[in-house]
Backbone as CSV, one residue per row, in Angstrom:
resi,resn,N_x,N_y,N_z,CA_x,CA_y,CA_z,C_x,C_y,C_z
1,UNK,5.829,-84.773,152.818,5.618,-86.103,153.338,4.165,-86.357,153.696
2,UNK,3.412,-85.643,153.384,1.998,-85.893,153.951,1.394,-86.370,152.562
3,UNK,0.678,-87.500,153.563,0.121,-88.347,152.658,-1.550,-88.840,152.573
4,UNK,-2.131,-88.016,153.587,-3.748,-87.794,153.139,-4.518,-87.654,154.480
5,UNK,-5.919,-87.787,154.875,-6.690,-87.810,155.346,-7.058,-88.604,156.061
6,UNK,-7.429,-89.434,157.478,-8.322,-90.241,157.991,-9.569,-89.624,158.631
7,UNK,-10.508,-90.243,159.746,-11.607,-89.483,159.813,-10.714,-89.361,161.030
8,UNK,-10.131,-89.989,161.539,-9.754,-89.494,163.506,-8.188,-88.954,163.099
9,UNK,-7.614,-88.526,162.373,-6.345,-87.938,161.889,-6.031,-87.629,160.849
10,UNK,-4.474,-87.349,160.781,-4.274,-87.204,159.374,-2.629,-88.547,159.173
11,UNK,-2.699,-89.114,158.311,-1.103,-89.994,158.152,-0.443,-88.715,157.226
12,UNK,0.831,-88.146,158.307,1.463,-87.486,158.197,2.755,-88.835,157.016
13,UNK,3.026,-89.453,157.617,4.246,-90.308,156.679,3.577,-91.745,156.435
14,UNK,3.876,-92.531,155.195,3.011,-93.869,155.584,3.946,-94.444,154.373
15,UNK,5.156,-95.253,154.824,6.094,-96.067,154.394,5.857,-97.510,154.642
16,UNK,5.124,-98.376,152.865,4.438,-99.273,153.211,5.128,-100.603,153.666
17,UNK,4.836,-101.774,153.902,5.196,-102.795,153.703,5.714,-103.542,152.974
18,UNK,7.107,-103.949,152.497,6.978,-104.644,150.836,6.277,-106.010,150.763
19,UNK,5.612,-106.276,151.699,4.920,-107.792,151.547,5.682,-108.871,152.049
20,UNK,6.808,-108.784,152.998,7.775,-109.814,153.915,8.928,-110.334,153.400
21,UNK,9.351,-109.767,152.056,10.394,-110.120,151.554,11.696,-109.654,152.293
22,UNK,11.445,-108.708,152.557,12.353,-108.002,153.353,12.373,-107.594,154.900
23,UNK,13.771,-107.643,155.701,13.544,-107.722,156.542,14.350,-107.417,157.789
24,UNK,14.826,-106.821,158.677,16.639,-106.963,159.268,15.812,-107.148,160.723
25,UNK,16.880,-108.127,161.460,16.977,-108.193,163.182,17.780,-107.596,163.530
26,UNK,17.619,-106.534,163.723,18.688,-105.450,164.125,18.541,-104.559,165.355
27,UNK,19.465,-103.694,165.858,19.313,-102.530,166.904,18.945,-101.264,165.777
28,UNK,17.575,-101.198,165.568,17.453,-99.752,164.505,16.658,-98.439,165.330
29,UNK,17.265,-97.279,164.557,16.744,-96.133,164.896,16.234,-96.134,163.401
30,UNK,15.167,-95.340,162.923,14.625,-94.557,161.733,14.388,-93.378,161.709
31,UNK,15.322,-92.201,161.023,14.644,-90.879,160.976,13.844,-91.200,159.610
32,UNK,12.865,-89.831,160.134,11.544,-89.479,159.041,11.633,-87.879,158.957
33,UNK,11.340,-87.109,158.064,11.108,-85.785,157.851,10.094,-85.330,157.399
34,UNK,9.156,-84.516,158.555,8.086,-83.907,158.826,7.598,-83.309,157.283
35,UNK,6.564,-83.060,156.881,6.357,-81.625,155.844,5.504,-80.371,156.325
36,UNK,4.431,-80.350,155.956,3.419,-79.281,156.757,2.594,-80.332,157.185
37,UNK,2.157,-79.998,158.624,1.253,-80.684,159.332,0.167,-80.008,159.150
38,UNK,0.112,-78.811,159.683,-1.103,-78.175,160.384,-1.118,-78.576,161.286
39,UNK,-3.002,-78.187,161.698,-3.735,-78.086,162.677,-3.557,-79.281,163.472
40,UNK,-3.497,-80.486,162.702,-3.130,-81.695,163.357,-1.866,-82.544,163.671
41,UNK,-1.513,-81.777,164.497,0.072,-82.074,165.020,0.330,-82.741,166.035
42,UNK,-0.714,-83.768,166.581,-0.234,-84.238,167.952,-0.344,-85.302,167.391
43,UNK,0.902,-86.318,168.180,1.421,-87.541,167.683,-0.042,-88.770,168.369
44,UNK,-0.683,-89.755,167.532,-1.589,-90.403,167.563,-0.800,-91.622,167.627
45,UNK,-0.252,-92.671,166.366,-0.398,-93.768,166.129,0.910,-93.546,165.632
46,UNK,1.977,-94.406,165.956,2.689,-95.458,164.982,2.657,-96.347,164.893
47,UNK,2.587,-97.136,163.534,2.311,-98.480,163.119,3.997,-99.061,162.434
48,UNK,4.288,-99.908,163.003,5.403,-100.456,162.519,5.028,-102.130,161.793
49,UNK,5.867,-102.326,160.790,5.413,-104.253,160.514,6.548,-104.752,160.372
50,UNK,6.310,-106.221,161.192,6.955,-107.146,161.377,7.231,-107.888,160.194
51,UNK,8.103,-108.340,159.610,8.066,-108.947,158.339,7.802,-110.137,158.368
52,UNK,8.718,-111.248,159.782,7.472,-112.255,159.677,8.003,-112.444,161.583
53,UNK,7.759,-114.123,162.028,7.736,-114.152,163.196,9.395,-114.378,163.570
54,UNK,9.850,-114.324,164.837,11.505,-114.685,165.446,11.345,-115.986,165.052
55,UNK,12.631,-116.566,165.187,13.530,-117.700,164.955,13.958,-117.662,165.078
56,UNK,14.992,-116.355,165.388,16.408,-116.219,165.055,16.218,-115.917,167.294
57,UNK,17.966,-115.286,167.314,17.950,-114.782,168.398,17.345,-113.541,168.937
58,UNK,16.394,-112.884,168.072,16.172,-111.344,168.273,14.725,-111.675,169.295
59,UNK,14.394,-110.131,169.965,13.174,-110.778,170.958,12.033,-109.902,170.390
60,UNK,10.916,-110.943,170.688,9.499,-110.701,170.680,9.057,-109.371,170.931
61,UNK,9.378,-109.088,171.687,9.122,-107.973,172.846,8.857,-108.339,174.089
62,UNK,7.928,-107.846,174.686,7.187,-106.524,174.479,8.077,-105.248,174.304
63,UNK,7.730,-104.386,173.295,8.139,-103.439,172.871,8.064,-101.913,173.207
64,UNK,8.361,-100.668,173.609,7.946,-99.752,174.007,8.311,-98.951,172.388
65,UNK,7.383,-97.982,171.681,8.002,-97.116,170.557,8.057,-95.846,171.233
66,UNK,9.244,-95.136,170.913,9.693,-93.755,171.253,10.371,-92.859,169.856
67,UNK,9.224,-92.193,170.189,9.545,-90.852,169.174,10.556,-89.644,169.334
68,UNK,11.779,-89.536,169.073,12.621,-88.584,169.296,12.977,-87.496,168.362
69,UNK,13.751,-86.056,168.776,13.755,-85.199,167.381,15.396,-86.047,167.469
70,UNK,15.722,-85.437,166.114,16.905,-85.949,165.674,17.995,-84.755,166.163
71,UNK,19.381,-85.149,166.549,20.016,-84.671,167.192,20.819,-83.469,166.615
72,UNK,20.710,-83.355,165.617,21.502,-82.628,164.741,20.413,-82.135,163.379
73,UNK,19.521,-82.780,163.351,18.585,-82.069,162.551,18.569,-82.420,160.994
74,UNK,19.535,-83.944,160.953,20.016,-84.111,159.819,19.426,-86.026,159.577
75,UNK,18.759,-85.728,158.501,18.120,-87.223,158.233,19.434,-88.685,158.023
76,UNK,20.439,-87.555,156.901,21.543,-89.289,157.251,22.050,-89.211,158.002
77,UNK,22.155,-88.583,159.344,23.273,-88.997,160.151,21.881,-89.233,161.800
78,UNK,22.784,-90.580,162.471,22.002,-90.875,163.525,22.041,-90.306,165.118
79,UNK,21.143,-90.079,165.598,21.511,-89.303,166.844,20.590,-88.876,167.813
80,UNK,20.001,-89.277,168.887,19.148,-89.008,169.010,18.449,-87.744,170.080
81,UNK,17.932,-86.490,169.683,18.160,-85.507,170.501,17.156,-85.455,171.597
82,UNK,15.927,-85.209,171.264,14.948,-84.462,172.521,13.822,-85.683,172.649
83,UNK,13.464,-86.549,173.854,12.102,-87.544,173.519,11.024,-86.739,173.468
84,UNK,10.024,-87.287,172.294,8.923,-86.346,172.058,7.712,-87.153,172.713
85,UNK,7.637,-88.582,172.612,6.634,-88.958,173.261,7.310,-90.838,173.589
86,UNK,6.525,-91.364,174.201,6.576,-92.811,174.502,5.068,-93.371,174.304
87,UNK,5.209,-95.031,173.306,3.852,-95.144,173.221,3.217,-95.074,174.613
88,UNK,2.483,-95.687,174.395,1.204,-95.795,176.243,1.046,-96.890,176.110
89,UNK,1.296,-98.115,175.139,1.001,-99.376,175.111,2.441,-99.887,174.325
90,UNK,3.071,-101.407,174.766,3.506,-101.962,174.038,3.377,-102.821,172.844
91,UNK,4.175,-103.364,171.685,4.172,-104.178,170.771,4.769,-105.325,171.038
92,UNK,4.193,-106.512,170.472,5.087,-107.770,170.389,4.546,-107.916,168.768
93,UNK,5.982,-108.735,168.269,6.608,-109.007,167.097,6.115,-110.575,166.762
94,UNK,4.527,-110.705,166.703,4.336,-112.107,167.208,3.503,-112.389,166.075
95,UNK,3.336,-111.821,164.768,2.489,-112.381,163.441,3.107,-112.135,162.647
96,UNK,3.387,-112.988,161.312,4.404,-112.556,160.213,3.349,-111.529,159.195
97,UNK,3.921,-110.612,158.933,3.148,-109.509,158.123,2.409,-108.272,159.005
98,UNK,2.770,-108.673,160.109,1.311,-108.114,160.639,1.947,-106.867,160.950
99,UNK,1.106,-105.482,161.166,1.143,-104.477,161.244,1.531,-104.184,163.012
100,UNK,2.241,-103.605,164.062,1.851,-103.534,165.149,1.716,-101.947,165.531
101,UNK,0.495,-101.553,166.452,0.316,-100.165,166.147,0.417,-99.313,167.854
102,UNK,1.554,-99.010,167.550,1.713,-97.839,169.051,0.742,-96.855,169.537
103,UNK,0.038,-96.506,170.166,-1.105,-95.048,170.326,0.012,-94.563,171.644
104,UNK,-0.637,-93.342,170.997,0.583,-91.941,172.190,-0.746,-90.894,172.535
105,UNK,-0.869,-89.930,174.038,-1.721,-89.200,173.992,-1.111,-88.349,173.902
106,UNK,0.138,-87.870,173.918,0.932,-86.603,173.614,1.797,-86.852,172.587
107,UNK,2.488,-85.162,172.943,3.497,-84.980,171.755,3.067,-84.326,170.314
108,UNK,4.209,-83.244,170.249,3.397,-82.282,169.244,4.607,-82.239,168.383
109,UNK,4.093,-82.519,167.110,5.245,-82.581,166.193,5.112,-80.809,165.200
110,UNK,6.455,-80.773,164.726,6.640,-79.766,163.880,6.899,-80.097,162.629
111,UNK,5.838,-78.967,161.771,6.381,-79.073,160.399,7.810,-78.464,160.005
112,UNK,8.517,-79.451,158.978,9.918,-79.519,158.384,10.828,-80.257,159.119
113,UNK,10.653,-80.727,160.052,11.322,-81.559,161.383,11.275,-82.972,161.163
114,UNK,13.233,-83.402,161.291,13.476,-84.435,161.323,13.504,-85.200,162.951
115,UNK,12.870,-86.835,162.917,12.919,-87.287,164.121,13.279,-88.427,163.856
116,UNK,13.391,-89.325,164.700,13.487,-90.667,164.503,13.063,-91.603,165.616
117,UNK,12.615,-92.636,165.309,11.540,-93.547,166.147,12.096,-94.938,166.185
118,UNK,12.312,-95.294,167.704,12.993,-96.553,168.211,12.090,-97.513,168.648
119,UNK,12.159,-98.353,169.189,11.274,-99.959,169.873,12.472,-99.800,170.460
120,UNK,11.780,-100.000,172.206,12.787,-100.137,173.057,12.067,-101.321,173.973
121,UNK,13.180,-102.005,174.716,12.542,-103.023,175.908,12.635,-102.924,177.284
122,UNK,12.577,-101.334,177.751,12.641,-100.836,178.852,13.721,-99.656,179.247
123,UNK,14.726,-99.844,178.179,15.607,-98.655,178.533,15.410,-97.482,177.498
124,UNK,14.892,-96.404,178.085,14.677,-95.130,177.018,15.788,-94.627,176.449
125,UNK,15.664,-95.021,175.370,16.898,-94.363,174.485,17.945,-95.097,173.629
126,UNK,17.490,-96.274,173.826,18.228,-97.750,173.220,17.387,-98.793,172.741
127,UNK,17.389,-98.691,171.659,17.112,-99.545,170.584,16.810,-100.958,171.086
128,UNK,15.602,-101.789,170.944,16.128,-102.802,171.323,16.121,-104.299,169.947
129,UNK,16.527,-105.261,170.273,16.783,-106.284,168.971,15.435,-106.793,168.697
130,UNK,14.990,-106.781,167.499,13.765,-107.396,167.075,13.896,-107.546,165.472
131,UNK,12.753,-108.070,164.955,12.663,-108.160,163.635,11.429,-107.499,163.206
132,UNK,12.093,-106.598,161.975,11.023,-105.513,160.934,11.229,-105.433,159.873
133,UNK,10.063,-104.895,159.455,9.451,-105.324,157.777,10.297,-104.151,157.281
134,UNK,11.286,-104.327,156.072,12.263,-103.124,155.177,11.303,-102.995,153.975
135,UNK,11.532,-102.037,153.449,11.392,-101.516,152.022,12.461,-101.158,151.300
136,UNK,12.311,-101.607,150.029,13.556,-101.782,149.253,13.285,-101.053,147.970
137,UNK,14.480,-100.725,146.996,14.095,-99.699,145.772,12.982,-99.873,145.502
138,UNK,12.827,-101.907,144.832,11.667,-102.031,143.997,10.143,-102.132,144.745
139,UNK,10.130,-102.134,146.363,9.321,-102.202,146.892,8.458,-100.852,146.790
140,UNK,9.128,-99.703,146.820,8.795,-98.097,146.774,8.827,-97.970,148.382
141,UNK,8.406,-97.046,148.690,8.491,-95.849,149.354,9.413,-95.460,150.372
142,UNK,10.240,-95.334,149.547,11.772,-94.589,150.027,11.511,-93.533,150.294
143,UNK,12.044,-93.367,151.262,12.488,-91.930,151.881,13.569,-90.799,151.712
144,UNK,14.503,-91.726,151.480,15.676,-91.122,150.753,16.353,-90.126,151.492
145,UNK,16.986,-89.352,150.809,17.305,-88.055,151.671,16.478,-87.701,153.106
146,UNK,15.060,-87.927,152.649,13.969,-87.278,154.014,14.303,-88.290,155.457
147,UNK,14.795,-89.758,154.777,14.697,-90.407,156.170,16.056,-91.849,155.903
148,UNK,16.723,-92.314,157.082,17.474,-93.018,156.881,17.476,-94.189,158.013
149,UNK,17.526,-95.649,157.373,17.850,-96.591,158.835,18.871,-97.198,159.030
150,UNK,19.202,-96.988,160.300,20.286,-97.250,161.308,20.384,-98.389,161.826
151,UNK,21.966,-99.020,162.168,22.176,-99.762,162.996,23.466,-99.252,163.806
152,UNK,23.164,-99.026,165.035,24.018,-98.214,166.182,24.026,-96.757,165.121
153,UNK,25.407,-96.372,164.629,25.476,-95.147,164.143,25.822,-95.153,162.425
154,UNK,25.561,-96.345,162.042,25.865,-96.755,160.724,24.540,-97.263,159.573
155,UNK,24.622,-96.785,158.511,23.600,-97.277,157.843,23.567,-98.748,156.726
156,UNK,23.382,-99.493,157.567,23.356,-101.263,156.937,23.020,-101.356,155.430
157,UNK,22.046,-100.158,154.934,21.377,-100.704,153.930,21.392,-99.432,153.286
158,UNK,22.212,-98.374,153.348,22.206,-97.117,153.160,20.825,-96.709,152.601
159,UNK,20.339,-95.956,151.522,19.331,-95.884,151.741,18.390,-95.986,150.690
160,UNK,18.473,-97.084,150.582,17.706,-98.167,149.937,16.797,-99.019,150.120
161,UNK,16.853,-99.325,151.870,15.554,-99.784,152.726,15.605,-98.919,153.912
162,UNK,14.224,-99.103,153.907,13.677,-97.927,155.106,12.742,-98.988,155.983
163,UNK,12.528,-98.537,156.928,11.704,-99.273,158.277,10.209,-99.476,157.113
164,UNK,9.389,-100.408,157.571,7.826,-100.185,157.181,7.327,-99.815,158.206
165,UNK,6.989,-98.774,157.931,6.287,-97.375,159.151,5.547,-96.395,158.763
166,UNK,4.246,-96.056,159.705,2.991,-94.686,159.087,3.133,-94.147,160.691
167,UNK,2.949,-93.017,160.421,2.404,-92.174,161.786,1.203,-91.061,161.649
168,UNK,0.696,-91.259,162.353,-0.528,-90.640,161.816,-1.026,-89.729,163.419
169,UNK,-1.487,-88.473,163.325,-1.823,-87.200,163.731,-2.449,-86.916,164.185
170,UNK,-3.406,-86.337,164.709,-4.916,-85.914,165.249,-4.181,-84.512,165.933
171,UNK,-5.588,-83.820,165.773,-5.892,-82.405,166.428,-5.714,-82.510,167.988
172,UNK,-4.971,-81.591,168.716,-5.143,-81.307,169.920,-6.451,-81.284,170.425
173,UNK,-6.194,-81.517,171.492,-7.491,-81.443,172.211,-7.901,-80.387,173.512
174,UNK,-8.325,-79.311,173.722,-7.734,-78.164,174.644,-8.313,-78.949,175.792
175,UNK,-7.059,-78.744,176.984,-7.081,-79.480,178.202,-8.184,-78.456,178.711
176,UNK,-8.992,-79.674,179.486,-10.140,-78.794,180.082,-10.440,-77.731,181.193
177,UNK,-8.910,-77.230,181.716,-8.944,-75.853,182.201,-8.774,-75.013,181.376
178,UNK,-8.221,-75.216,180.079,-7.705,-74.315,178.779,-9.222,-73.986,178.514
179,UNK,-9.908,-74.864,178.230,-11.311,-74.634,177.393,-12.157,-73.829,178.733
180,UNK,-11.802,-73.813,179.518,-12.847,-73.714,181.074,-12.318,-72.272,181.008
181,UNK,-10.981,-71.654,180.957,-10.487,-70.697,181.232,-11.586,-69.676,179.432
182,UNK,-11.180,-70.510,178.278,-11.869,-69.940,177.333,-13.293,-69.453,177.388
183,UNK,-14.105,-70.534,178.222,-15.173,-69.977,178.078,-15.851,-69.309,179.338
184,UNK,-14.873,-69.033,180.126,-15.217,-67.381,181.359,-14.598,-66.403,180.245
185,UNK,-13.610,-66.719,179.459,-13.320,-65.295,178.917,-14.098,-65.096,178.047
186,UNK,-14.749,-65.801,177.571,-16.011,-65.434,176.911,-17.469,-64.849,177.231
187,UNK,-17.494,-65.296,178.482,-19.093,-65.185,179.104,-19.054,-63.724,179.609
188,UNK,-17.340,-63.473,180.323,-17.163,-62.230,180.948,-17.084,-61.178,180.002
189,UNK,-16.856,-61.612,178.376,-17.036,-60.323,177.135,-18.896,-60.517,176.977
190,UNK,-19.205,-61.272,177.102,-20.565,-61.106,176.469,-21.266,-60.306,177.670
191,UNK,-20.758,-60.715,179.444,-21.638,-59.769,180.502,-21.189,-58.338,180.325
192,UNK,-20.179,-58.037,179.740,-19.232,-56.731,179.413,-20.375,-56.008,178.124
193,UNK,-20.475,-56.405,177.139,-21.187,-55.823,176.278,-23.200,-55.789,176.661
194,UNK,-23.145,-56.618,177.580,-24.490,-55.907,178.053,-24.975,-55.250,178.302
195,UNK,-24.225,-54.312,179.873,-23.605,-53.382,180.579,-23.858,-52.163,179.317
C-alpha cells in the first residue's frame, strides 16, 4: 500500500477522489491495510474529501477523525478494536470537492496492519452522519480485499467504493528526555574512553 515520498513524510495509502460523482451520507467506518512502513510510522495527516456541500439532512460538522486498529484484524468485516490516535483539529464538510485534512501528533502505526478511520461529532467511537467523496470501479483506487466501507456493520457498496482518503507518515521524533538521556550516554562513553 505504500505509495511514495513527501519531503515532511511518507503517504503510506492515498485513495483518490473520483472528481464528485460519487458520494454516500452515511454513518461510515473505512478499514485500510498497512504494507511496510518503516522508519516513518507515526500517524501525521489524514485527508478525507467531501464530494460536494450538505443539503440533505447529514451534518457539516465539526468533525473529529479517529484512527482505530481493526477488531479482528480482518479488512471485510467491521469492528472497531484499539484507538490509535484522535485528530488535534476538527473538519467541516463545507466545500464541494474539497479535500479536508486531519493532523495527529501521535500514534504509531504497524506494518501489515489493518485499521479503520471514523469522523466523529464528539462521541469516540461512533461514526458520525456526513457526506464523502466514494471511489468507484471506474474511478480506480480500490482497495479491495486490503480495505472495505461500512455502514453500521454492513457493506452498502460492497467493495466497489471506498472512502476518498490518504494518510500520510512522518518519522518519530525522540521526546526530549529520550534524546537528553541519549546524549549523557554518550558523553559518559566518550569521558570513559579518555580515562
Amino acid at each position: 500500500c505504500f505509495a511514495g515520498s513527501l519531503v515532511q513524510g511518507a503517504v503510506i495509502l492515498d485513495v483518490p477522489s473520483s472528481g464528485g460523482g460519487a458520494q454516500a451520507n452515511l454513518t461510515m467506518t473505512q478499514t485500510f491495510t498497512t504494507g511496510t512502513i518503516g522508519a516513518e510510522n507515526q500517524l501525521s495527516e489524514i485527508g478525507i474529501f467531501a464530494a460536494n456541500v450538505v443539503n440533505g439532512n447529514e451534518s457539516l460538522g465539526p468533525f473529529t477523525i479517529e484512527l482505530w486498529t481493526d477488531a479482528d484484524g480482518d479488512a471485510g468485516t467491521q469492528g472497531l478494536g484499539t484507538l490509535v490516535a484522535a485528530s488535534s483539529n476538527q473538519i467541516t464538510l463545507s466545500t464541494a470537492g474539497a479535500q479536508e485534512i486531519g493532523t495527529f501528533s501521535g500514534g504509531l502505526l504497524a506494518d501489515d496492519t489493518v485499521y479503520a478511520l471514523i469522523v466523529t461529532d464528539g462521541t469516540s467511537g461512533t461514526p458520525a452522519l456526513g457526506r464523502f467523496g466514494l471511489n468507484g470501479a471506474t474511478a480506480g483506487g480500490i482497495l479491495g480485499s486490503d480495505g472495505s466501507l461500512f455502514e453500521g456493520a454492513s457493506q452498502p457498496f460492497g467493495n466497489n467504493y471506498e472512502l476518498a482518503f490518504n494518510v500520510t507518515t512522518v518519522a518519530p521524533v525522540p521526546e526530549p528526555t529520550s534524546a537528553l538521556l541519549l546524549g549523557l550516554g554518550g558523553l559518559m562513553i566518550g569521558m570513559r574512553r579518555r580515562r
